[in-house]
Residue frames as qw, qx, qy, qz and C-alpha x, y, z in Angstrom:
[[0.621, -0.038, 0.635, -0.458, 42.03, 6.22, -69.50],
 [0.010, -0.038, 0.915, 0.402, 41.55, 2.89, -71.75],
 [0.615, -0.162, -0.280, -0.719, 38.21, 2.48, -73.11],
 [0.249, -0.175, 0.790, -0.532, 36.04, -0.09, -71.21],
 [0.222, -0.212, -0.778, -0.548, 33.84, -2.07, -72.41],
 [0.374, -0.148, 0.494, -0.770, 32.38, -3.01, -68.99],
 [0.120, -0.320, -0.939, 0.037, 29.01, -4.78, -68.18],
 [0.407, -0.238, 0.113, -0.874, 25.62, -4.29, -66.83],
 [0.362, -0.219, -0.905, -0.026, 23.74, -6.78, -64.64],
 [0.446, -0.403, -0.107, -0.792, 20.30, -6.57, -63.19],
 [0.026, -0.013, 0.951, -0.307, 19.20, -7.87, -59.80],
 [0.385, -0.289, -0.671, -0.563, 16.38, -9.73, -60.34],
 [0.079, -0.518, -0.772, 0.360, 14.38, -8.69, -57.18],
 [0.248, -0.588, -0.436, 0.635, 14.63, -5.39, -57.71],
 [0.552, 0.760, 0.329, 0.095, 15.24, -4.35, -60.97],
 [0.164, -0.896, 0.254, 0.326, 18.48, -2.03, -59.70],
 [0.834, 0.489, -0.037, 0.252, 21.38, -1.93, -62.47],
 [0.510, -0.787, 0.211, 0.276, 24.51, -2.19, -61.67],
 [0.879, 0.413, 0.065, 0.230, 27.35, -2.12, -64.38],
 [0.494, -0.556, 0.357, 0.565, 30.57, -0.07, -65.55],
 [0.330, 0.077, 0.680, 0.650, 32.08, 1.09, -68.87],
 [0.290, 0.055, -0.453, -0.841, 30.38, 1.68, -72.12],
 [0.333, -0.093, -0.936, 0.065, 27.85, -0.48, -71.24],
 [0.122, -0.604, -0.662, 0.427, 26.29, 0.77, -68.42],
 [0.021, 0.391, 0.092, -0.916, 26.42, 4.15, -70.35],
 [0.219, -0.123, -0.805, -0.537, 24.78, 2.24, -73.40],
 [0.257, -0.461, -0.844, 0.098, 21.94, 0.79, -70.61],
 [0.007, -0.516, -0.260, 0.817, 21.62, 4.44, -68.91],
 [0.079, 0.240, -0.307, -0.917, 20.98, 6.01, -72.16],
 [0.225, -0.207, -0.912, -0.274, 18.59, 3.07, -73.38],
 [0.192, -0.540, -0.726, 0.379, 16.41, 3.36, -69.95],
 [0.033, -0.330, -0.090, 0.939, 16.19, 7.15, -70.73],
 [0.362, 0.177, -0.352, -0.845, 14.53, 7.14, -73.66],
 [0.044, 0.055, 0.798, -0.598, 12.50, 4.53, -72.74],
 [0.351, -0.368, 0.233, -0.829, 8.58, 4.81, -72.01],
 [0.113, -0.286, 0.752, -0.583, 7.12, 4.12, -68.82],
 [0.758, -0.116, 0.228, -0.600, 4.76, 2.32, -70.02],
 [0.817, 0.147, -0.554, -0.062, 6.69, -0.09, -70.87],
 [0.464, 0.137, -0.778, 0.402, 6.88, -0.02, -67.05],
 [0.587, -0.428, -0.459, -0.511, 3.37, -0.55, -66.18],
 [0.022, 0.065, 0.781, -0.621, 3.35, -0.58, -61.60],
 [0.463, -0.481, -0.421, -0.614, 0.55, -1.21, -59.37],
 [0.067, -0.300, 0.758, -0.575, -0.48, -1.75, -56.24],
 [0.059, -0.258, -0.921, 0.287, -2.56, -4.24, -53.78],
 [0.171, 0.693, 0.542, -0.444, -6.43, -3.01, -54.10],
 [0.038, -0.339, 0.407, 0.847, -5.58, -0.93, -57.00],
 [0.522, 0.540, 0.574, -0.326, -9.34, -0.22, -59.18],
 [0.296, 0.712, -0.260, -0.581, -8.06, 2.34, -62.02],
 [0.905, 0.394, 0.079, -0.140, -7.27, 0.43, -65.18],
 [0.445, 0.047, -0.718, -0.533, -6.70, -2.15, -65.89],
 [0.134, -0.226, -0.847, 0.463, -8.14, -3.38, -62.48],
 [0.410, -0.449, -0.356, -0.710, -12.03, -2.39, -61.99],
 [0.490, -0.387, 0.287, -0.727, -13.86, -2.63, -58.74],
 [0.937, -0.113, 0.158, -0.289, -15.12, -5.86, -59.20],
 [0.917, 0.320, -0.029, 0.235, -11.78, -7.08, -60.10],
 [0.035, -0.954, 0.275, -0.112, -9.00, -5.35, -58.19],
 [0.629, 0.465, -0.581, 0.226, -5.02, -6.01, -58.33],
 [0.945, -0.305, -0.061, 0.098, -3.74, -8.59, -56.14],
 [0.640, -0.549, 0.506, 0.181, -0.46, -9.68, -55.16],
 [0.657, 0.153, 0.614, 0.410, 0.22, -11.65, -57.92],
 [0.474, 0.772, 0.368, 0.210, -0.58, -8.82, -60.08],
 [0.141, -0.928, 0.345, -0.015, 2.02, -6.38, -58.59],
 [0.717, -0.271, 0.555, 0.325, 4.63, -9.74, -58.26],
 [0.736, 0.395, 0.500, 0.228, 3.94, -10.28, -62.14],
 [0.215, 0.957, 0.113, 0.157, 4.37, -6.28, -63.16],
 [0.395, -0.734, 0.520, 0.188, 7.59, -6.24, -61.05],
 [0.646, -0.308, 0.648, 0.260, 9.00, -9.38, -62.98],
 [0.495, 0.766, 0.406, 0.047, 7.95, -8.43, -66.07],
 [0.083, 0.991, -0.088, 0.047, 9.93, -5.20, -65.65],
 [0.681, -0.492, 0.540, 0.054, 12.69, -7.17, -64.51],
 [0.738, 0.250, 0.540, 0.319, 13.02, -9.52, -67.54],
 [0.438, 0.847, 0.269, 0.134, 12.72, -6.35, -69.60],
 [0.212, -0.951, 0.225, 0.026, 15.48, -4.46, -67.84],
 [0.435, -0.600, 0.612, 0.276, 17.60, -7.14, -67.87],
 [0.633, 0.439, 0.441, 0.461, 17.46, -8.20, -71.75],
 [0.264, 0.942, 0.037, 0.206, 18.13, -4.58, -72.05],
 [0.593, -0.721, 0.352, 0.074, 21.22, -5.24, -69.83],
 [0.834, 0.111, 0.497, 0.213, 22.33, -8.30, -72.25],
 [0.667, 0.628, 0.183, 0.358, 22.06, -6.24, -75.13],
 [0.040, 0.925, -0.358, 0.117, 24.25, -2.61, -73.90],
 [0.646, -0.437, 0.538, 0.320, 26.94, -5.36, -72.35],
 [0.676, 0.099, 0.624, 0.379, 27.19, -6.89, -76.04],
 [0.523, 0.812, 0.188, 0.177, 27.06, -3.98, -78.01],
 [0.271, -0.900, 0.336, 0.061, 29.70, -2.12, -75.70],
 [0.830, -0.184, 0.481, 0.212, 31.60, -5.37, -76.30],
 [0.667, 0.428, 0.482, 0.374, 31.63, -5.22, -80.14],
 [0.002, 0.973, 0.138, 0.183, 31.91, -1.20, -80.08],
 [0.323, -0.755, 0.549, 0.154, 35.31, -1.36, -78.15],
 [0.576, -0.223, 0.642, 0.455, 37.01, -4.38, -79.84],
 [0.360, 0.885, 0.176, 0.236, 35.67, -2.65, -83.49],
 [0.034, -0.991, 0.126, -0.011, 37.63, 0.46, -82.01],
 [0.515, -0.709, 0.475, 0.076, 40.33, -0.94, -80.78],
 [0.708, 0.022, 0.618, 0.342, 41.21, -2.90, -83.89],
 [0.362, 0.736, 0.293, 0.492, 40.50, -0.44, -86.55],
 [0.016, 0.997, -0.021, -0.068, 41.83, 2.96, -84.84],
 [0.645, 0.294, -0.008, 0.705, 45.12, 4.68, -85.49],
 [0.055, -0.985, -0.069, 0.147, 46.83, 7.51, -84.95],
 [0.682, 0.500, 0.236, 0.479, 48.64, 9.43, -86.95],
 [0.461, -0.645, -0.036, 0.608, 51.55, 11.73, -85.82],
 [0.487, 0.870, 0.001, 0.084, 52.50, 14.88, -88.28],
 [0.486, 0.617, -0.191, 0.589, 55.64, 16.23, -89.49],
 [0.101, 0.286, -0.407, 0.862, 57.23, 18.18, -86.38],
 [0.561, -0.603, -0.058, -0.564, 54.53, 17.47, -83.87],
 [0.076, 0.378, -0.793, 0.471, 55.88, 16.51, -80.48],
 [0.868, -0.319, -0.241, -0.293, 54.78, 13.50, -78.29],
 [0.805, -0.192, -0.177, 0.532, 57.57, 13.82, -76.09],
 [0.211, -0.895, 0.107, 0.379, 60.21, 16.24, -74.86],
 [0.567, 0.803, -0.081, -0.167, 62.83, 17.19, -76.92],
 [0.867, -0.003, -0.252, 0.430, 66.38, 15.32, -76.75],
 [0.405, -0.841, 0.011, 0.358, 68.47, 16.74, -74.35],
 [0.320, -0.183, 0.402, 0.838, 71.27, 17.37, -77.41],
 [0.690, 0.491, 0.211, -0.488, 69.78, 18.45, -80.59],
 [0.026, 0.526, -0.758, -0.384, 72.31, 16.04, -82.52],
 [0.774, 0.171, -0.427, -0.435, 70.83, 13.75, -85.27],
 [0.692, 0.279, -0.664, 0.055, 70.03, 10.57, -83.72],
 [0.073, 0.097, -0.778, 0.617, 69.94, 11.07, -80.13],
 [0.276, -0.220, -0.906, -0.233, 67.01, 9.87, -78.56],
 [0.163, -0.576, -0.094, -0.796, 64.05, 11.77, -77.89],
 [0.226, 0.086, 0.700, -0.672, 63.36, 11.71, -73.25],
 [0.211, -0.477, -0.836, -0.170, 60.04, 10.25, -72.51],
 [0.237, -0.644, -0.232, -0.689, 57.32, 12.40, -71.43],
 [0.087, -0.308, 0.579, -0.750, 57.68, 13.95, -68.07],
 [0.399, 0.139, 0.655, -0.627, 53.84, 12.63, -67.81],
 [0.488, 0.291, 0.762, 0.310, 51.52, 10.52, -69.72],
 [0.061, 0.325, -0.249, -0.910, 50.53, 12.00, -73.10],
 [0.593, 0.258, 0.738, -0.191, 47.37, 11.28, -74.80],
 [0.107, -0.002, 0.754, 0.648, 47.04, 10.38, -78.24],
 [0.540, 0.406, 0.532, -0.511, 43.63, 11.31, -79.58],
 [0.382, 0.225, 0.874, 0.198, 41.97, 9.65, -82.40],
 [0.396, 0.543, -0.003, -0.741, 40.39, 12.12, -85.16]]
């Protein structure tokens, strides 16, 4: 499977993330670690702090706390797209691989006479990167 850089975009009613790739595993990992207070909820009538009796949370205070979280989610979206970005084309320009002496990445030629070319792999082979 080729690497992926991918994306991650936030809808901005809801806050849901939708993405792909490194990316969205970049944004997943990000939101984990997280805290929740940097995702501060309330509700309508709500007294407890910061809201007091004589001052309880409105509409507009739940609208604002939602969009707030929103803006926050999705600059955290902005950055995992653009690091995933730079993280795969990095990789993909700097890696190698590097085949030994007698190791096989293929089948073996159906002669064994110097020079005959070696059959492609019955199925795909993967090269891994160390």
């Amino acid at each position: 499977m080729p690497m992926l850089a991918g994306s991650v975009t936030i809808d901005q009613t809801t806050g849901a993330a939708t993405g792909d790739g490194m990316a969205l595993a970049i944004y997943t990992a990000d939101l984990t670690t997280t805290p929740l207070d940097y995702f501060p909820t309330c509700v309508v009538g709500q007294t407890t702090p910061p809201f007091t009796p004589d001052r309880p949370a409105a509409q507009a205070d739940v609208d604002n706390l939602v969009l707030s979280g929103v803006k926050f989610k999705t600059e955290m979206a902005r950055k995992a797209t653009a690091y995933a970005s730079g993280i795969v084309t990095h990789i993909a320009s700097n890696a190698k691989a590097t085949i030994s002496v007698g190791t096989s990445c293929g089948r073996l030629p159906t002669t064994l006479t110097a020079g005959t070319a070696i059959d492609p792999p019955v199925y795909a082979t993967d090269l891994w990167i160390s």
